[in-house]
C-alpha positions in Angstrom: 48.4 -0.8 -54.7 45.0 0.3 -55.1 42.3 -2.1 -57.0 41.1 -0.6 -60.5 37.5 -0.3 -60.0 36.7 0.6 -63.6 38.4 -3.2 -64.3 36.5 -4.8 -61.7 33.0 -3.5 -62.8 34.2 -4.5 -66.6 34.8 -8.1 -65.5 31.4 -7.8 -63.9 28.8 -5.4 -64.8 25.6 -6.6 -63.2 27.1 -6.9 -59.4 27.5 -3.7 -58.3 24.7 -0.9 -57.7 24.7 1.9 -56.0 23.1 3.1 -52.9 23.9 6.3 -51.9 26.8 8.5 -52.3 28.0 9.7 -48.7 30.1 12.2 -49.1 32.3 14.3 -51.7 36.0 15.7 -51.5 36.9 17.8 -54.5 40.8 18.6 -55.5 42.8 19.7 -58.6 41.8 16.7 -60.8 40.5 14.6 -58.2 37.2 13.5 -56.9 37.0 11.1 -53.9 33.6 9.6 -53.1 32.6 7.6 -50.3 29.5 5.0 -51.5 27.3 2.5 -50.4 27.0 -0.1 -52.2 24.5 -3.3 -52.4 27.6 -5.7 -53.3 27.1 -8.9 -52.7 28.9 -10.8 -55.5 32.3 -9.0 -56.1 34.1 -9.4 -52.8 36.7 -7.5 -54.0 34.5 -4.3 -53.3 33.6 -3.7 -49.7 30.2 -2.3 -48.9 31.6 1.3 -48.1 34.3 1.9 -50.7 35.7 5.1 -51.3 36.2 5.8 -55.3 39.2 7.9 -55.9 38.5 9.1 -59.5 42.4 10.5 -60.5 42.4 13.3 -63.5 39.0 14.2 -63.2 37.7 16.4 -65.5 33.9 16.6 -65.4 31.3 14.9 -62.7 27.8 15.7 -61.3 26.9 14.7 -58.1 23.0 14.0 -57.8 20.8 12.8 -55.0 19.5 9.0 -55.3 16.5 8.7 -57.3 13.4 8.8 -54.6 11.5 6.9 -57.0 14.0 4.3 -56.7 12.3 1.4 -54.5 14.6 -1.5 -53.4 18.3 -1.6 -54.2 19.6 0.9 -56.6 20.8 1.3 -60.3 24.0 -0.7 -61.3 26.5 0.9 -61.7 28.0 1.2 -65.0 31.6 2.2 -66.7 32.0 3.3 -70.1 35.1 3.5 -72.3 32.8 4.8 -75.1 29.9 7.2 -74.5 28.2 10.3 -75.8 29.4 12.6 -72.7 33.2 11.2 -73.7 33.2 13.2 -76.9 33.2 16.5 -76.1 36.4 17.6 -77.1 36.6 20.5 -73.9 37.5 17.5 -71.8 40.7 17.5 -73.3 41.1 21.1 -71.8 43.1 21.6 -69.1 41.3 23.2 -66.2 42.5 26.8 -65.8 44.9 26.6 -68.4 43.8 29.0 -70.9 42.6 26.5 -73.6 45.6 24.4 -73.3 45.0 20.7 -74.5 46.4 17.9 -72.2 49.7 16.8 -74.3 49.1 13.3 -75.0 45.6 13.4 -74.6 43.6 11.3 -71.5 42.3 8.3 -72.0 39.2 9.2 -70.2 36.4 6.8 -68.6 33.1 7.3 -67.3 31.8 6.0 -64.5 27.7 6.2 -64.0 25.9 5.7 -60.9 22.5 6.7 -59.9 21.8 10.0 -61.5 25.8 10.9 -60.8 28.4 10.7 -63.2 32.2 11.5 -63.3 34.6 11.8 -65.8 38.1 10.6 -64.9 41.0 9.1 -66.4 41.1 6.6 -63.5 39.3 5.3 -60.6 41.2 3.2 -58.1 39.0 2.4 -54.8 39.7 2.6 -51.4 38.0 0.9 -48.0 36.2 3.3 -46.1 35.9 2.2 -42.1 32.4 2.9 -41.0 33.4 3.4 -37.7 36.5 6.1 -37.7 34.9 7.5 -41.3 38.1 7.4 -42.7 40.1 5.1 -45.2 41.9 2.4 -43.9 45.5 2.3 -44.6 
């Protein structure tokens, strides 16, 4: 099983920040990023975890701040937020206005100047040297 990122960054909020995003795979209701990550008190989290972010139904993928100097912005998860209350993101993509039935119980996860909106993120280890997951 898959760790629950958005629980590990809850049980420790000021670990984590976020480097640079390295890559971006897009699907049906699923975003999978590959990160680097200054990490050095969770060791939970590898350095090069891949986020999968299940039931995805809004994100923006930004480049890193360039006025960012050393390190990068921590990375932050929110249960309760401004971007959570638009009620489209109970829409189901391509579904003709059809509501998700029961509704998600969406997070948002913030990093940088990126953002998605998922219903959950579970992380993955990403092997530097094959540039693929590990089993």
């Amino acid at each position: 099983m898959k760790p629950d990122f958005a629980t590990i960054i809850k049980a420790n909020p000021l670990a984590m920040r976020a480097l640079a995003i390295s890559w971006v795979t897009l699907g049906h209701l699923r975003v999978r990023l590959a990160l680097v990550m200054a990490n050095s008190h969770n060791p939970q989290i590898p350095s090069y975890p891949i986020i999968l972010c299940t039931n995805a139904v809004d994100y923006a993928i930004r480049p890193s701040n360039p006025a960012t100097i050393e390190g990068g912005p921590l990375v932050e998860y929110h249960e309760a937020h401004e971007l959570l209350n638009r009620p489209l993101l109970q829409y189901v993509p391509g579904g003709d206005g059809e509501e998700f039935d029961p509704p998600l119980k969406l997070g948002l996860l913030m990093f940088d100047q990126s953002h998605v909106i998922a219903e959950r993120f579970e992380v993955e280890v990403f092997d530097r040297r094959t540039e693929k997951p590990t089993p």
